[in-house]
N, C-alpha and C positions, 0 to 999 in steps of 0.2 A: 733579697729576691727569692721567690718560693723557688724550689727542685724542678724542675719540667721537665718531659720525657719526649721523645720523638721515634717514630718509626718511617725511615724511608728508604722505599724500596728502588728498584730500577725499573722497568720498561712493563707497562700493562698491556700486552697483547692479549687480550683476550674478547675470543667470539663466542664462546660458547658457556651456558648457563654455569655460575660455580656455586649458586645457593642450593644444588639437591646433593652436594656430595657430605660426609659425615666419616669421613676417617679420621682415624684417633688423630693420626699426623699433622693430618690437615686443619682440624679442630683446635691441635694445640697453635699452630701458628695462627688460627684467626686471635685467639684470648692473644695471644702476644701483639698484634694489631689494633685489636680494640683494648687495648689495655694501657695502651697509653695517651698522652694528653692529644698529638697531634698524629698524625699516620698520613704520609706523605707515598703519592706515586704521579709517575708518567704515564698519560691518558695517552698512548700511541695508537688508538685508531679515532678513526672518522663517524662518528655517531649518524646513521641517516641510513632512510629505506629506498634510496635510490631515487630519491622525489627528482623534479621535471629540472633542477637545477643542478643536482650532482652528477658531473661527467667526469669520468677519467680525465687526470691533466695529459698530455702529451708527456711526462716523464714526472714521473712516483719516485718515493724512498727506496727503491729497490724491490717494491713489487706494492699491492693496491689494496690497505688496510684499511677495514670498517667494522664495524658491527652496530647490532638493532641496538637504537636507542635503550631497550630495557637493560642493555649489557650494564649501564650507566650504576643503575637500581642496584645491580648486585654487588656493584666495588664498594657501595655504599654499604649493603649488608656485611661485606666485609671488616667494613669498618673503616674505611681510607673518608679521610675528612677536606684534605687538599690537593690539588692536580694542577699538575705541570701539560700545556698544550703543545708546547715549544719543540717540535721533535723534525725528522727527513718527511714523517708524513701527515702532516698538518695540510698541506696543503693537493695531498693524493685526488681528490675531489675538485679540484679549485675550489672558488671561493664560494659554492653552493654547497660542500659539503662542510668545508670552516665555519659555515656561518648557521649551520645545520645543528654541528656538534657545540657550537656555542647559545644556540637554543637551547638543546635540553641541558646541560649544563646551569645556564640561568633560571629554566623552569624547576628545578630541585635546588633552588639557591645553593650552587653548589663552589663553592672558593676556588678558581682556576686562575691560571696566570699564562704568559707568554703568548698572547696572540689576541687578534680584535682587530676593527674595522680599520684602524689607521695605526702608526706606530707607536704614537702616544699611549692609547689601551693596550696595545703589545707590550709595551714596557712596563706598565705599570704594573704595583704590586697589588697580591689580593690577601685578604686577610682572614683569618681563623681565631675567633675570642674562644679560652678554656677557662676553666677555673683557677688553674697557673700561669696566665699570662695570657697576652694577643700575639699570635704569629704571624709574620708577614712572605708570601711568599712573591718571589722574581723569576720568573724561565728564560731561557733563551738557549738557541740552539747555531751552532757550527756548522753544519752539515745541511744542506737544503741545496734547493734547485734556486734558480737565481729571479728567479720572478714570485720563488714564494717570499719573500723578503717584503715586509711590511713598511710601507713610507709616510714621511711625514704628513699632514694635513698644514694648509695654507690659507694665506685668505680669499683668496681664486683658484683655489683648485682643491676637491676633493683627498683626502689620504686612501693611500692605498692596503687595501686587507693584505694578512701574512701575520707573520711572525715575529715576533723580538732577534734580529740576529746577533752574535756575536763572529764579524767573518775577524780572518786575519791575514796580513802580508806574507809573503814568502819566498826567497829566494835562495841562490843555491851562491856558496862560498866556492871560488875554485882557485886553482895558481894561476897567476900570471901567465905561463906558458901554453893552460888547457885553456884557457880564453884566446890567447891568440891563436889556437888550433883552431876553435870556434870560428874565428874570424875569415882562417884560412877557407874554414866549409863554407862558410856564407859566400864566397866572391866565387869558390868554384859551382856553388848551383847556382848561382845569377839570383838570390832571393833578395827579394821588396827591399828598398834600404826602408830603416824605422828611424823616429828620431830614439838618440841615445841620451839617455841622462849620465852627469857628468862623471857620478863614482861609481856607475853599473852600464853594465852591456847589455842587449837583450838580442837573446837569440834564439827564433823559434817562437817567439811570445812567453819565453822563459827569462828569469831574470838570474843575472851570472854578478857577482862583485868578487873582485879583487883580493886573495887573502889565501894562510898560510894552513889556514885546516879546513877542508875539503867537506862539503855538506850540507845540507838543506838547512836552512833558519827560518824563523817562523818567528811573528810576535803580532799580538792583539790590534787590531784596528783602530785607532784613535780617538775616532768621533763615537764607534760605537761604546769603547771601553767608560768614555767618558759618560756617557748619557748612563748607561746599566749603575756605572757607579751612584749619578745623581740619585737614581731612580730606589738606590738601596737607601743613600742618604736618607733619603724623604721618608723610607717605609722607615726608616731604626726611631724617627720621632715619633710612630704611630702606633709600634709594636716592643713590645717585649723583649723578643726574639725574629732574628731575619733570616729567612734559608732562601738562599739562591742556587738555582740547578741551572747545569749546561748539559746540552744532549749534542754530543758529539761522537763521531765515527771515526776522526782521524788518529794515527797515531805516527810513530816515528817509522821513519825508513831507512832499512836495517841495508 
């Protein structure tokens, strides 16, 4: 297999024009960009001029990313060949600004991944032929609002626009005795009985299980973790090379 080189970067926030600047600096990192076979980043805004469909969602990434479609033009001057959709603000616009930013994307044949009309195209990979091989790219993101979340398509029913998610379970390990404190608080403020499953308590809409080291846990979603994987499967028959990004905010709790 020939050598292949990759460049990927982290988060494209960018609104403002970068092909008039010309610093030595900045000069050298674009040749190091365009210099190699594939140059990879995350498209985190919303392409679109505010047309009669992009409206603020009721609740953004943490605040309400866009820029004019020509920003597009200039990552591409840059030298970035592949782009990750998959991010908190894919879906800042609802699904007139997603579907906005996936227009000019497709108008400059432009190789992106992580988001489309149903979940199906959310998962799927996109790809990049080089002279060193074909690369296949997969996004998917952690962190979103819960309606940006892309769904399956059926045979009666539409799929729904969003994103590739990757969520995940999480509960909190505690002792025996700080669960029955728990138990204690629930009967003293009279709160809702829930049903209980059999090895975890829930308290608060919190989940508590039984155990001897104290702390949050966490692990992968099942059905999602399954599908992302198929979805690599399929691309490694098609490519070369497979890169899969996760845009995620969480981290541990200290």
């Amino acid at each position: 297999m020939k050598e292949f080189s990759l460049v990927a970067t982290g988060d494209s926030l960018i609104t403002l024009k970068q092909s008039v600047h010309s610093e030595p600096q900045y000069m050298r990192l674009l040749t190091l960009i365009r210099g190699v076979d594939c140059a990879f980043t995350n498209l985190e805004m919303n392409l679109h001029d505010y047309g009669p469909t992009c409206y603020p969602a009721a609740e953004c990434g943490g605040t309400y990313t866009r820029a004019e479609p020509s920003i597009l033009e200039d990552l591409l001057w840059m030298g970035f060949d592949i782009f990750s959709t998959a991010n908190n603000h894919s879906l800042d616009y609802m699904y007139g600004g997603l579907f906005s930013t996936i227009e000019h994307l497709k108008k400059l044949d432009v190789p992106y991944a992580g988001t489309g009309k149903n979940l199906a195209e959310a998962r799927a990979p996109c790809y990049h032929s080089t002279s060193n091989g074909r690369v296949a790219l997969i996004s998917a993101c952690s962190t979103f609002a819960n309606f940006g979340r892309a769904g399956h398509q059926r045979r009666d029913m539409k799929g729904r626009p969003g994103l590739n998610p990757l969520r995940y379970l999480s509960w909190f390990e505690a002792k025996p005795e700080t669960i029955e404190k728990l138990k204690q608080v629930e009967k003293e403020l009279n709160l809702p009985d829930v049903v209980q499953e059999e090895d975890a308590y829930y308290f608060n809409r919190t989940k508590f299980r039984a155990g001897d080291n104290p702390g949050m846990r966490t692990k992968a979603h099942p059905g999602d973790m399954k599908e992302n994987l198929d979805s690599i499967k399929d691309a490694a028959k098609q490519a070369d090379w497979v890169l899969f990004t996760l845009h995620a905010h969480e981290g541990l709790l200290r």
